[in-house]
C-alpha positions in Angstrom: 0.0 0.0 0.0 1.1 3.5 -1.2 2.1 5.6 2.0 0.5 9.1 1.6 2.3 11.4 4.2 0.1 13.9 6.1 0.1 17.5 5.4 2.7 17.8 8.3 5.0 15.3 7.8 4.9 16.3 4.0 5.9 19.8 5.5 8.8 18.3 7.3 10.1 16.9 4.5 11.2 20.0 2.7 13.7 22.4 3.1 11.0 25.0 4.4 9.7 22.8 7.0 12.3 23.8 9.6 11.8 26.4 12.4 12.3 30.1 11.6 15.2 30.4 14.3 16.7 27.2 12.3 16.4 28.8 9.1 17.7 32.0 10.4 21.1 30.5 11.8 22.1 28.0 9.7 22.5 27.2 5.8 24.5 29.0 3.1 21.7 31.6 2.0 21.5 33.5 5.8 25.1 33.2 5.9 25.4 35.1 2.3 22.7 37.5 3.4 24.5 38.4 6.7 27.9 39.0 4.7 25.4 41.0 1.7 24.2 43.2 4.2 27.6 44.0 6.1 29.1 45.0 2.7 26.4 47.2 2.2 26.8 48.9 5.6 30.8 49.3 5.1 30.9 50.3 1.6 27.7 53.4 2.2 29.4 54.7 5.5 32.3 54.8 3.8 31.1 56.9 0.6 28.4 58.6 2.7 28.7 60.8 6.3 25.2 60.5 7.1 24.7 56.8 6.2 25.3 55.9 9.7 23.6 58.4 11.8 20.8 57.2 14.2 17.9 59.6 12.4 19.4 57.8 9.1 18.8 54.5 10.0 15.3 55.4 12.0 14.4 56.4 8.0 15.5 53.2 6.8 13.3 51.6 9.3 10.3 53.9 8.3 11.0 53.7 4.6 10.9 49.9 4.4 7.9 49.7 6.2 5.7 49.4 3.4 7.5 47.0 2.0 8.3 44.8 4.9 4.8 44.1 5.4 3.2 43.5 2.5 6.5 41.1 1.5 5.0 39.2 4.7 2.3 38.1 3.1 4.2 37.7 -0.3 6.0 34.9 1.7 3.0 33.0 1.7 2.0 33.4 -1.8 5.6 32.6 -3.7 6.3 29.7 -0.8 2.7 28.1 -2.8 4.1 28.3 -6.1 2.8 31.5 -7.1 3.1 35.3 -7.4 1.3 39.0 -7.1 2.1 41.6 -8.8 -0.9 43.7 -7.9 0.8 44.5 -4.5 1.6 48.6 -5.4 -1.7 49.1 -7.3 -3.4 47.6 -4.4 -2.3 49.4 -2.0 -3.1 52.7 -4.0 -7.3 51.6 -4.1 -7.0 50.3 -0.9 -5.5 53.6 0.3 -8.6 55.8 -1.9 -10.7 53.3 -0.4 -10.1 54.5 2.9 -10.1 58.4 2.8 -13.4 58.3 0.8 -14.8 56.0 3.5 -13.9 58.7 6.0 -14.8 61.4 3.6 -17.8 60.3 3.7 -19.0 58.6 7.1 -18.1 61.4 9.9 -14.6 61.2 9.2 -14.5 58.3 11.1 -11.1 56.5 11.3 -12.2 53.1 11.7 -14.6 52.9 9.1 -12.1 54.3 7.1 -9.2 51.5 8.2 -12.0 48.9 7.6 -12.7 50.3 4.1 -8.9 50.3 3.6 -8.5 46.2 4.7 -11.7 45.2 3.0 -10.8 46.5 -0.4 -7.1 44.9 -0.3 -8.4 41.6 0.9 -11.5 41.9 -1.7 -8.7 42.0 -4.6 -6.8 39.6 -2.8 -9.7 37.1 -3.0 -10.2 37.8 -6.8 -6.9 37.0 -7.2 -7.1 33.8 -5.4 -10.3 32.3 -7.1 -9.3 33.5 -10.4 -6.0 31.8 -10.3 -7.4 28.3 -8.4 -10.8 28.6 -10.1 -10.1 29.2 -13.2 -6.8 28.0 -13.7 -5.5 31.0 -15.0 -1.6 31.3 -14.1 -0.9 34.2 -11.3 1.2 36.5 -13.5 -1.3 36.9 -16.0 -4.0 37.4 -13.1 -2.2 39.5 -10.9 -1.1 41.8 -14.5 -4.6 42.2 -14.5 -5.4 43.3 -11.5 -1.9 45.5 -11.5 -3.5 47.8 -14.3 -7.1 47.5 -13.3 -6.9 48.5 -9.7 -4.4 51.4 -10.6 -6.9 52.2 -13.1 -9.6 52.3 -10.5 -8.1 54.4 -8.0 -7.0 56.9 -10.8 -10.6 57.4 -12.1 -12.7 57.4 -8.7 -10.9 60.7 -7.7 -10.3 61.9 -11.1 -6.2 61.5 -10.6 -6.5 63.7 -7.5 -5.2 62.8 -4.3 -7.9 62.9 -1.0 -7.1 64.7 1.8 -7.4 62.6 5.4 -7.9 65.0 8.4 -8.4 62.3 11.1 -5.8 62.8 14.1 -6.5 59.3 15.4 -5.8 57.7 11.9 -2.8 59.6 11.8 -1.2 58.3 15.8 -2.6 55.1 15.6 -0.8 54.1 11.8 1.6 57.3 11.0 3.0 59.3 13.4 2.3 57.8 17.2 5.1 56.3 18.9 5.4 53.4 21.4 8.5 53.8 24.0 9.8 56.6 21.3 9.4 53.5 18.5 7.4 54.8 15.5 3.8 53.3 14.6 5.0 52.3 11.3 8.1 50.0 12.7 5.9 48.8 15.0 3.3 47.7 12.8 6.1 45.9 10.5 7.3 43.9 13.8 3.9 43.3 14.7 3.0 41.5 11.2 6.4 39.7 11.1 5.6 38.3 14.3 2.2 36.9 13.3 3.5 36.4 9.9 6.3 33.8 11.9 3.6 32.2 13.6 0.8 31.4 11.0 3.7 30.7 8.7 5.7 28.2 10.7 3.8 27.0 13.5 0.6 26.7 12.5 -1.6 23.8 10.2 -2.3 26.6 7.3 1.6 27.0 6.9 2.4 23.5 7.2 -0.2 23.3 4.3 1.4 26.3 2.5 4.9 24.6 2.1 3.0 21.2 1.1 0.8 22.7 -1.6 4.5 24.7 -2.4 6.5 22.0 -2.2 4.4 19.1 -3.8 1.5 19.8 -4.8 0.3 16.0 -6.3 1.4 14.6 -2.8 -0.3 17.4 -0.5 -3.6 16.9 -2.8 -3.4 12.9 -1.8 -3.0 13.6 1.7 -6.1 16.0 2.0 -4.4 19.4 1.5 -7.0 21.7 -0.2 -4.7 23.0 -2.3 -7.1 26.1 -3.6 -8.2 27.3 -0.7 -4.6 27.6 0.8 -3.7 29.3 -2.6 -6.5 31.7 -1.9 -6.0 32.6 0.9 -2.5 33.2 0.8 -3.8 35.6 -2.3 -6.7 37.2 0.6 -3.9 37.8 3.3 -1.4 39.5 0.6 -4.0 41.7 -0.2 -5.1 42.7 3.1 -1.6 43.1 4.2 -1.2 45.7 1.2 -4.5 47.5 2.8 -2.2 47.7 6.2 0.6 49.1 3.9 -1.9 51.8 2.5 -3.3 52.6 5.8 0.1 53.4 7.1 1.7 55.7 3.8 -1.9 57.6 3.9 -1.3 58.1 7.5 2.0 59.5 7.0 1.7 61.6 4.1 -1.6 63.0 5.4 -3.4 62.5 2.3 -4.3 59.3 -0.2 -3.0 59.5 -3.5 -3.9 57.1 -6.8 -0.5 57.5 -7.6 1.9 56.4 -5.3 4.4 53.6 -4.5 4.5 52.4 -8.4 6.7 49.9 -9.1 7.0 48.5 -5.7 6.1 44.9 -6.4 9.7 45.0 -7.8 11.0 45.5 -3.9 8.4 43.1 -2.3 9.5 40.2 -4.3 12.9 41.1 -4.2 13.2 41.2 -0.6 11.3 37.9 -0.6 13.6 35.7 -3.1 16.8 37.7 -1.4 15.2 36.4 2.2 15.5 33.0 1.0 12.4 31.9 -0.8 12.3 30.3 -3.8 10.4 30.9 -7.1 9.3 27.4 -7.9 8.2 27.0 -4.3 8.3 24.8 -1.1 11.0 26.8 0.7 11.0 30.3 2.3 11.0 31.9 5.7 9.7 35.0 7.4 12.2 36.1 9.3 15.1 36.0 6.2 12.3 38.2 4.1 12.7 40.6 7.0 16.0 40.8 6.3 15.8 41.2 2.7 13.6 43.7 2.9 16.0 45.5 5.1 18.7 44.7 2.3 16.8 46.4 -0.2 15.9 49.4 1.8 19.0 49.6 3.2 20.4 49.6 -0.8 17.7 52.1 -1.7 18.6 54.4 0.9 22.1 54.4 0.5 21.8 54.5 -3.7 19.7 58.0 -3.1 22.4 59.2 -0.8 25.2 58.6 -3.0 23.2 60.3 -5.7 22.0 57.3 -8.2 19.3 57.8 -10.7 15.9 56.5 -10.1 16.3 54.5 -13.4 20.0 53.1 -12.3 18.4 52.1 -9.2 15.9 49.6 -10.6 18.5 48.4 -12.9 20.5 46.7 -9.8 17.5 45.8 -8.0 16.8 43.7 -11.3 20.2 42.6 -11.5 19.8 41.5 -7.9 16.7 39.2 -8.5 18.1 37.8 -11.4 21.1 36.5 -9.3 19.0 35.6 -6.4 16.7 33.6 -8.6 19.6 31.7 -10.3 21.2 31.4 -6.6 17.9 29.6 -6.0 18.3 27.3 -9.1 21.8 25.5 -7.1 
């Protein structure tokens, strides 16, 4: 008789199945992230004055917010075989989303955070059923969602940008502080945290790396392989409402415009954290630290006066060679 492992032993039995602290401290790709990231540090104090000053690195913190979080929930999606580029466009209608809702209910800021969650989790869900439903492969999906939600938040406001007045919104997601740590940072500790826990001790996780890992065995041993895909879809797209909740906060206003391109650093800091493209393997804690990496590179490219367009050609270049480092 054929010996169909369970969902958790199936999850054992790949390279993702072992605790985050393990992953953190031992095999080669922490160990090449640790000596990326030191490089980085030596090379921009070096070339830059202010690269290591306490309000610089307090910016770094708050500028990788965004994508710290929402990479988070990209974890989930790439460790099940599959990928959302609808990240930066959702956060831009989640973010309209929330300052009509407040607009137009009293100003109130928790209808407007609800409004904010429930449209990224809403696209997230589309997402999901139209890539398990249908069969349709996630790029192509998540393309589509990529131009129509942009497309969305662009035409509901007429390209304008909505002014949020709200001082709770603002303390509670922007500008508060906890112990003189900023709401954002703590927010991005906050969702790592519960990121770590659903991710790697929990029976969804154990199902994510299954369905990631082998999807024909997971199937046999019960793993409903769609509505983990989904879901993984539902809690990237709600995380990406977070993200809008928080850049609205800060900047005081929601714009249809804003954070364009950033899919490129979300799945960058998730292949450089130690996930794989073709799925099964990954970890929370190393996207953490790849999103660092890459805020960390962006921060330091700006300060030693890079081009925008210079910029995204070594972020590219950096996939491609974490991708192919993957591939060993």
């Amino acid at each position: 008789m054929t010996d169909i492992q369970s969902p958790a032993k199936a999850a054992a039995a790949q390279p993702g199945g072992r605790s985050a602290l393990q992953h953190l401290l031992q095999g080669e790709r922490p160990y090449m992230l640790y000596v990326a990231f030191a490089v980085m540090l030596i090379v921009f104090s070096l070339a830059s004055p202010w690269f290591l000053s306490i309000d610089n690195f307090l910016n770094i913190g708050r500028q990788t917010t965004l994508v710290s979080i929402i990479a988070v929930g990209m974890t989930f999606v790439i460790i099940s075989r599959q990928i959302d580029l609808s990240v930066a466009s959702t956060l831009a209608l989640s973010g309209m989303s929330a300052s009509l809702a407040m607009a137009f209910v009293a100003n109130n800021w928790v209808v407007g955070a609800a409004a904010g969650l429930g449209t990224g989790a809403l696209i997230g869900l589309l997402n999901g059923v139209l890539t398990t439903r249908l069969e349709i492969p996630s790029f192509l999906v998540t393309l589509g969602t990529l131009s129509g939600a942009r497309g969305l938040a662009l035409m509901v406001t007429n390209t304008k940008p909505v002014i949020i007045t709200n001082e709770y919104y603002f303390a509670i997601f922007g500008e508060g502080s906890v112990l003189g740590i900023p709401a954002p940072i703590l927010w991005t500790l906050g969702v790592t945290i519960a990121g770590i826990l659903l991710l790697h001790y929990s029976v969804y996780g154990r199902r994510v790396y299954a369905a990631g890992g082998n999807p024909t065995a997971a199937l046999y041993s019960g793993v409903h392989i769609k509505q983990v895909t989904t879901l993984a879809f539902v809690l990237t797209g709600t995380l990406a409402g977070l993200a809008s909740l928080i850049l609205s906060a800060r900047s005081h206003a929601a714009r249809p415009d804003v954070v364009q391109g950033m899919e490129l650093d979300v799945i960058a800091s998730v292949i450089l954290g130690g996930c794989s493209l073709f799925g099964g393997r990954g970890f929370v804690l190393g996207t953490l630290l790849g999103s660092l990496i890459i805020g960390t590179l962006n921060n330091g490219l700006v300060l030693l006066g890079v081009s925008s367009s210079l910029q995204l050609v070594i972020k590219g270049a950096i996939i491609v060679a974490a991708v192919a480092f993957t591939r060993r």
